[in-house]
N, C-alpha and C positions, 0 to 999 in steps of 0.2 A: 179113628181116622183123623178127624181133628186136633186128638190132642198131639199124634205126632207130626202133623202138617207144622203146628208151631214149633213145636222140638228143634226139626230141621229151619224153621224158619230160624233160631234162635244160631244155631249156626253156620249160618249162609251169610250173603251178601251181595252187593250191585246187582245186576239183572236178575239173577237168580231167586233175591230175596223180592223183587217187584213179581217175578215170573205166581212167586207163590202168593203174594197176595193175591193174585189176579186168580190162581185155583184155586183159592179158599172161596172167594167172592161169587164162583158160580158155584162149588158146592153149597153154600149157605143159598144162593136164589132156585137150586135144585131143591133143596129141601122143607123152605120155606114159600108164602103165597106171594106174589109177586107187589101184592099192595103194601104187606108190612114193609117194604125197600122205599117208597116214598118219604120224602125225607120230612119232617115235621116242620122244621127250621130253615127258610132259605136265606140265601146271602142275598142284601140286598143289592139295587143299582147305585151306579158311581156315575156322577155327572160331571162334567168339567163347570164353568160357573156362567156358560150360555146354556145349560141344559141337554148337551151332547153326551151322547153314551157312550160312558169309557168301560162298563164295566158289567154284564147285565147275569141275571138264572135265567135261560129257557130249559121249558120242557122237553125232555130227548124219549123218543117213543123206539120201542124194539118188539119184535113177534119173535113170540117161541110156541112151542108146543108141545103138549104132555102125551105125546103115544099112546098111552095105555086110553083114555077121554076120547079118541081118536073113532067114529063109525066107519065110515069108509074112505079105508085110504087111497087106491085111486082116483076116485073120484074129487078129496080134498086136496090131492096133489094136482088135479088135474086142474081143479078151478082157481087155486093160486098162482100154480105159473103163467091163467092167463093174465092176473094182475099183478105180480110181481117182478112176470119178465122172466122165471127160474125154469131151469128143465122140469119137467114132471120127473125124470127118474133121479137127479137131482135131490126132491124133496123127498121122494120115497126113500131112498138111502138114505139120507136124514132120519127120518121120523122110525127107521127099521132097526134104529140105534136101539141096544139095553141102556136104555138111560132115561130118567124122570123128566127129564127138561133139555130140546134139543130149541137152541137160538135160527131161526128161518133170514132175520134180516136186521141188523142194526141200523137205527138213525130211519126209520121210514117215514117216508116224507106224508104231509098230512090229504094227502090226495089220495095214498094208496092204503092209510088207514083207515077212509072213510069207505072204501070200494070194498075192503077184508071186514067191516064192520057190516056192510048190507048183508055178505055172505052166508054172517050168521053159521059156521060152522064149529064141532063141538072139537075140544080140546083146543082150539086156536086159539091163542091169547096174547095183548099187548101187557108189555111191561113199559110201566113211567119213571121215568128218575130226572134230576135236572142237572145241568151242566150251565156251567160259567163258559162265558163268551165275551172276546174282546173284540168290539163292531172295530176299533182304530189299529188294531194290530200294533205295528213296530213303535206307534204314535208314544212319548212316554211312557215306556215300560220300565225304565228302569225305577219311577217313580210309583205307578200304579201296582205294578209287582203282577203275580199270578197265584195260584188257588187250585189245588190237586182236591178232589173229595171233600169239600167242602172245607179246606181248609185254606189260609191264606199262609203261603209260605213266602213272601218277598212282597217290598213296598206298602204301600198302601191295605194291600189286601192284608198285609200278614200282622201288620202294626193294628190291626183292627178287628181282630177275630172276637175277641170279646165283645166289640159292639155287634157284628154282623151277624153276629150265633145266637144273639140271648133276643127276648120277646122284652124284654127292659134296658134301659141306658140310666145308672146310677152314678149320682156325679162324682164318687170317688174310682171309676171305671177311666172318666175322661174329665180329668182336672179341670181341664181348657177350655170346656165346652160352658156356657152359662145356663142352666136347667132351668131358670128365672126362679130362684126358691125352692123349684121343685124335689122331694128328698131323688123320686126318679121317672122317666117318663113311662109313657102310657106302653100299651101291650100290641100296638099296631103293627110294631117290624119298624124299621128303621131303613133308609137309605142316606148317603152320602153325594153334598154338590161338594166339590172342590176349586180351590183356588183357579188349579189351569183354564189357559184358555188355548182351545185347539186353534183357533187361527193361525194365531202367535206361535204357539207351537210347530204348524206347518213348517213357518219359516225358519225356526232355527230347526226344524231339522233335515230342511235341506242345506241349510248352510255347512253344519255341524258332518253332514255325510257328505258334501265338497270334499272338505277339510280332510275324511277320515281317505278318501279315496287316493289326493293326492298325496296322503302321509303314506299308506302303502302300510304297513306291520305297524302294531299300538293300535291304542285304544285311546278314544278324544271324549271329553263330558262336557257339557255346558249348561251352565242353571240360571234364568231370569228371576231377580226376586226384586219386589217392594223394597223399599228400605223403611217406610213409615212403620207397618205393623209387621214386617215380615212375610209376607205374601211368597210364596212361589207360583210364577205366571208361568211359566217352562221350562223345561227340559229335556235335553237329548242327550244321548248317548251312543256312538261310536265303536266297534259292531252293536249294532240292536240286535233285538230277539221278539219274536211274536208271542206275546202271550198264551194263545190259542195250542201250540204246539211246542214249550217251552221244553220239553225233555227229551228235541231232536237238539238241541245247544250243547256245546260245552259250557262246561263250569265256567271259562276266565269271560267267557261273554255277559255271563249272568252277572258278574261282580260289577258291584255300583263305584263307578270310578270317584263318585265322592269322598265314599269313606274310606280309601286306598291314602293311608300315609307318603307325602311324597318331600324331596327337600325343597323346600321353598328359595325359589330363585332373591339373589342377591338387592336387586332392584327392587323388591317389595317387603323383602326382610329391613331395609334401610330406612322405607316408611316408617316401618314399625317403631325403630329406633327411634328415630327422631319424635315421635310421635310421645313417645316417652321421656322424649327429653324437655318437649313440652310441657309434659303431663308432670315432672318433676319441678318445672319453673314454677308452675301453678300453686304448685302443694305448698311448697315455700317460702311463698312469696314471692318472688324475684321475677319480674319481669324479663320472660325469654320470646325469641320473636322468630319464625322460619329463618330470618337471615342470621343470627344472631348463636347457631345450635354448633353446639363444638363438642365431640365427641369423648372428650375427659372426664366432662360435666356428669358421666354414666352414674348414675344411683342403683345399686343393684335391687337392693330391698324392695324399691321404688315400681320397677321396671317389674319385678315377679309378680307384685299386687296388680301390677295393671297386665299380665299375661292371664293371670286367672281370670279376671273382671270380663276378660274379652274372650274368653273359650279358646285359648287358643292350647292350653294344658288342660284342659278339664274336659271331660265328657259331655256333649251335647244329646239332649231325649228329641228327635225328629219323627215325627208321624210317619214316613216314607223310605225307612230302614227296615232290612229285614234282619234275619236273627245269622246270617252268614260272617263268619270272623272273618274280619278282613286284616292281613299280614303282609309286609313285606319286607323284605334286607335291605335296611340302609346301612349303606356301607361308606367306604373313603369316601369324601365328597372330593370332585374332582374340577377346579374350577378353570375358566379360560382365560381369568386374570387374577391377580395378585386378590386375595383374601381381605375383606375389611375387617375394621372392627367395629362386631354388630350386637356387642354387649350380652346380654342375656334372652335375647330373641331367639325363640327355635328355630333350629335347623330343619324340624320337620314337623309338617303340619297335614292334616288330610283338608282338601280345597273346599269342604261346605266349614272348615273352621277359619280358614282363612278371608273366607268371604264375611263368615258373619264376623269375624273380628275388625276387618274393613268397614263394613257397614257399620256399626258400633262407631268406630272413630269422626266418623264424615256425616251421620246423617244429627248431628246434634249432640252425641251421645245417649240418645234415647236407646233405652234397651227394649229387644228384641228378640222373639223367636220364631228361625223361619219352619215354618207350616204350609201344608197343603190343604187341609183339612179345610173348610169356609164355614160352613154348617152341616148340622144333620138334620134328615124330613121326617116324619112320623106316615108314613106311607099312606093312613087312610083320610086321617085331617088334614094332613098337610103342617101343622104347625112345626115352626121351626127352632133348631137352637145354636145361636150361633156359637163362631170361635170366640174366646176372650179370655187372654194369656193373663190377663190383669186382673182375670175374675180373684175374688178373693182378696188380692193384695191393693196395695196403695199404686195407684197408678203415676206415670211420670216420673219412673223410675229410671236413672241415668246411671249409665257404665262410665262417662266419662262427662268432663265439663262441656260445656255448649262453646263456651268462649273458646277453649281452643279448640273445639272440633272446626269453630271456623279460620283459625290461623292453619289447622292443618288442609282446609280445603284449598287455599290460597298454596303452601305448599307442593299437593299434587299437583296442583296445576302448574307446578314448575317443573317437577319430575316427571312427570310423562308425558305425552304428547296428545294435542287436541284433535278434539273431531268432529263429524257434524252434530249440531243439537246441541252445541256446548257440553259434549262430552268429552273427557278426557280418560288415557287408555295408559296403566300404568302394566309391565310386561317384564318377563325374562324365565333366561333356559337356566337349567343344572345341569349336572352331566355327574354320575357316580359310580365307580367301581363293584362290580359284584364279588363276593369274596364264598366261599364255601366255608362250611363249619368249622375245617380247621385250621382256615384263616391266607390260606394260596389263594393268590390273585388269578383270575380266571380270563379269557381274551374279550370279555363284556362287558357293557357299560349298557347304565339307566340313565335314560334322559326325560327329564321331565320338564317341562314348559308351561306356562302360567300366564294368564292375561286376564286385567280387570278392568272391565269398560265401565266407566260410572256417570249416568248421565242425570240432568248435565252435574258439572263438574262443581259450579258457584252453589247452586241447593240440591242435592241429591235426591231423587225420587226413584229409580232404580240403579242398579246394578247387574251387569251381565257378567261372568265369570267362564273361562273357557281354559281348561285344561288338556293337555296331552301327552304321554306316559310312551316310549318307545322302547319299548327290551330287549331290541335286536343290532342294537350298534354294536359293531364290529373294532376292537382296539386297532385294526390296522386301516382304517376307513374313519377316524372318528375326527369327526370334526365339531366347532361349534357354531351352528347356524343361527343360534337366537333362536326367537319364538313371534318374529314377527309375521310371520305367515297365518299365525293363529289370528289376527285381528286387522289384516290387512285389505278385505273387503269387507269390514265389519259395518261400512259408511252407505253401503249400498242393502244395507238389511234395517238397521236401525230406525230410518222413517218410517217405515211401513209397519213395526213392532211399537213405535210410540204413538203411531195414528191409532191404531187397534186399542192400545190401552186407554188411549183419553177418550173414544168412541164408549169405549165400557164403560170408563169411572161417568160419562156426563151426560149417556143417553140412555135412560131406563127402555126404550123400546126395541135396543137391538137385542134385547135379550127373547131369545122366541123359541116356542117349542120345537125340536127340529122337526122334517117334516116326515123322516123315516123312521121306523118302530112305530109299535102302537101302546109303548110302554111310555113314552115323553110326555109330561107336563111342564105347566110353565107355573113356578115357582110365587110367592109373592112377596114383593119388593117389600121388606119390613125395612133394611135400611137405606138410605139413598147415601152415596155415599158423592163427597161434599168433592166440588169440581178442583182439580190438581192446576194451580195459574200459572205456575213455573215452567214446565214443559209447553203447559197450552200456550202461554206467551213465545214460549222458544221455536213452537211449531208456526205461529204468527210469522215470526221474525225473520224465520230460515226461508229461503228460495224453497219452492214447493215442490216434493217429489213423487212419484206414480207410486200410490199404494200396489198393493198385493190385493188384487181384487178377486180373486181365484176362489167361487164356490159361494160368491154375495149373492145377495139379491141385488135386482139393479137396483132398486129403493135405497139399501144399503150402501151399493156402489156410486151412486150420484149425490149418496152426503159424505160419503167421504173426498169425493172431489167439488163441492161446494167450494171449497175456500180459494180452490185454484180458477185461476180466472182461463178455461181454457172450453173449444168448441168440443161436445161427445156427438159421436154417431154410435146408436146400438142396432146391433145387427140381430135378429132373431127371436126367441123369447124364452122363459124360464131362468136360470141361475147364471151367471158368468163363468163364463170355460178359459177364454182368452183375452188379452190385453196388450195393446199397441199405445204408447211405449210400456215397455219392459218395468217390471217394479221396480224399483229404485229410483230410474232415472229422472231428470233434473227436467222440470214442466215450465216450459219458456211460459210470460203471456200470448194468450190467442192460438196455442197451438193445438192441435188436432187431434184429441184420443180416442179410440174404436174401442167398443166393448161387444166382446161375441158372446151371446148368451146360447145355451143349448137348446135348440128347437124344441117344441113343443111336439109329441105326434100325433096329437091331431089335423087333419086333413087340412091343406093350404085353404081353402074357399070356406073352414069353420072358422077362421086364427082371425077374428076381428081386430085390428091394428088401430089402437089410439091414438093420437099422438097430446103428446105432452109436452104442455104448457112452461114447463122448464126453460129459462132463457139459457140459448147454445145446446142442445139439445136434440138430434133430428134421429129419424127411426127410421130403418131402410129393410 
């Protein structure tokens, strides 16, 4: 019976080839004891790098029952339906099945397994197995991926099977990881903190689904990273997908708009140029200077050595790719003004190559690999091991000269246009013909749109990156809009994503267990990592705006408004729900902000109300 289950499996496919795993899987729990199904090896937890659960195994409980084990059947039909809610005749017709193993109830909640446990009745039996749960849903999924059977098939999950499956981590498994000497670690199981941080996340992925809503058809991706070590802080994606129930999607929503090839707009390829043309003064000697860059000066030889140095032709190994080929037709490129000449700069680039090619240029030429990954825990000790790209090699290793990466800073800041936090925001559309294989122009056009926010602009500490790809222009309706729409409220998100990050890099206490799960711990701070002055100065410097206080503590809530000199009234108690004014907006001196926290439910006349000592502060 088996061996022709596979037979046919071997010639089938889509639903059909799922359908039969799914009958092979009860034949095998038919035939077999329901304990042998428990899996030896689980996947562990994924944290974001406040200790949020992005990623978790619980146990999934089922009752079945073996008929033939069965004493009296109405009677045990009668006393389950009172705790299960089921007909009596129901369960009778169930259990009157010719069959070894009939399923009564999946997913039984642990209330009514504890009631079927007192019952004590013969043949009635739970089955254990565990299942992967994503507590953040749509929250970075493109990044975190998902995991069928224990397998991780996209992101994170799927980049990591190796680690999450085996009872060792051996350092040629994960180059990156520093084992401290170790040849491999210990047998406890392993879990993963990660780079992201969900707050930060929150907001661009409200930003990021604005964006997606008012573009109507396409797909929008946007990734925050570090520039010093390569950090990935967040990312969104444009339609998302819930991990939890990932094979009600289609395919093109699952595809990670990162690594989707696109042509890289005019405006950002001319960086590139000049950046080379720089890069060529240097080599030679010759003093070349942003004003000074005349496009004949092109060295090709020159320009190829520095395309490779920057990834922008080579292959990049990222922790948070899945093993999905990503393709598309670049066809005519179709522009909405006359064509430069941009040397040997590609035309087309996938945007996590453009980014880190960008970052490379600007942040000194220190090189760089972006990562999610932060560390891994040994689940029972706790000990940790972090990331370290340098492990092994000679550190302070540079893509490019320091000296011009700072004449090329001084340049973007010519090309593209400022913003608040001394960021500057360099941007543009493509627009491209689709062709068919055998080469007939078709009534469609690709557009793809690009925008690089790099903040601030004079010393780079991150970069936000936001693309958007739309496949449905119509050759009789085509126009060229730009892509300033991508980054044109970008001014109203950005304070409240650089207060969150200097909160992280320079207060070890916001880091807290959450308070939901009984799976959270709180980590131990092995490194501190050393306060960022450039932004913190910038955040000094700049008119102070209304964080993103949604889901603080007010403890947390009233150091982030420390610096602002302004009066709080909080209303109620527990976590912050609401906030007057609105995040973003520009905080006068002496003005008035309300913070609504979610009532506590216990009774008004328990809720002892402190008041605190805070100057401007009062509690209503």
């Amino acid at each position: 019976m088996i061996i022709l289950l596979f037979i046919s499996i071997a010639v089938g496919g889509g639903t059909a080839y799922k359908q039969q795993l799914t009958n092979l899987f009860d034949i095998w729990q038919e035939t077999f004891p329901a304990e042998t199904l428990h899996a030896e090896r689980v996947r562990g937890t994924i944290y974001d790098r406040n200790f949020k659960e992005l990623a978790q195994t619980l146990e999934r409980v089922s009752l079945f029952a073996r008929p033939r084990e069965v004493k009296n059947l109405p009677e045990t039909a009668r006393m389950l339906s009172e705790v299960l809610g089921l007909p009596e005749s129901e369960i009778m017709a169930r259990m009157r099945r010719d069959a070894h193993l009939v399923w009564l109830r999946r997913d039984i909640g642990q209330e009514d397994e504890d009631a079927v446990t007192k019952l004590n009745l013969p043949g009635i039996h739970f089955h254990r197995e565990v299942a992967r749960s994503y507590p953040r849903q749509e929250y970075a999924s493109h990044l975190i991926g998902y995991s069928e059977s224990d397998l991780g098939l996209a992101g994170v999950e799927h980049y990591y099977n190796r680690l999450l499956n085996q009872d060792r981590v051996r350092q040629e498994d994960i180059p990156a990881i520093d084992l401290k000497g170790l040849e491999q670690t210990s047998t406890n199981g392993h879990d993963l903190v990660l780079t992201l941080d969900m707050k930060i996340q929150a907001i661009l992925e409200k930003y990021v689904a604005g964006l997606g809503e008012k573009m109507g058809n396409g797909r929008i991706a946007s990734l925050l990273i570090e520039t010093g070590e390569g950090k990935i802080i967040a990312g969104a994606g444009y339609p998302s997908f819930n991990p939890n129930n990932v094979w009600q999607h289609e395919s093109e929503i699952l595809d990670n708009l990162f690594f989707t090839p696109m042509v890289v707009p005019e405006e950002i390829r001319k960086f590139f140029r000049d950046a080379a043309l720089l890069q060529g003064g240097w080599e030679t000697g010759t003093q070349v200077y942003p004003w000074s860059l005349v496009s004949e000066k092109i060295n090709f030889s020159t320009q190829l050595r520095l395309w490779e140095r920057l990834h922008l032709t080579t292959d990049i190994q990222v922790d948070f790719s899945g093993d999905r080929k990503h393709s598309t037709t670049l066809p005519q490129f179709v522009g909405c003004r006359p064509p430069l000449d941009l040397g040997t700069v590609p035309n087309t680039a996938t945007p996590l190559k453009v980014l880190l090619g960008m970052t490379h240029l600007i942040n000194g030429g220190k090189k760089i690999q972006p990562h999610i990954l932060d560390r891994i825990m040994e689940r029972l000790d706790q000990k940790e091991y972090y990331y370290d790209f340098f492990h092994g090699e000679s550190t302070g290793r540079n893509v490019f000269p320091s000296l011009v990466s700072r004449e090329l800073r001084l340049l973007l800041r010519s090309q593209g246009k400022s913003g608040v936090l001394g960021s500057t925001v360099l941007s543009g559309e493509t627009v491209s013909l689709t062709t068919n294989p055998a080469g007939t122009a078709q009534d469609r056009y690709v557009r793809d749109r690009m925008s690089l926010i790099v903040i601030p602009a004079e010393n780079p500490e991150m970069i936000l990156l936001i693309v958007a790809r739309d496949e449905e222009v119509k050759a009789e309706t085509f126009t060229c809009e730009g892509a300033e729409f991508l980054d044109k409220k970008i001014d109203t998100i950005l304070p409240s994503m650089v207060a969150l990050q200097q909160v992280s890099l320079n207060l070890a206490d916001m880091v807290e267990v959450e308070e939901t799960g009984e799976h959270n711990f709180k980590g131990s701070q092995a490194e501190t990592q050393s306060k960022s002055d450039s932004l913190a100065r910038m955040l000094d410097k700049q008119v102070e705006f209304m964080p993103d206080l949604a889901g603080f503590s007010l403890r947390k809530g009233l150091r982030l408004l420390q610096r602002a000199d302004v009066h709080v009234t909080v209303r109620g108690t527990g976590r912050i729900v609401s906030q007057t004014p609105k995040a973003g907006k520009v905080l006068k001196k002496g003005e008035h902000c309300v913070l609504t926290l979610k009532i506590d439910p216990a009774p008004k006349d328990a809720v002892q109300v402190q008041s605190l000592q805070t100057k401007g502060v009062l509690l209503k």
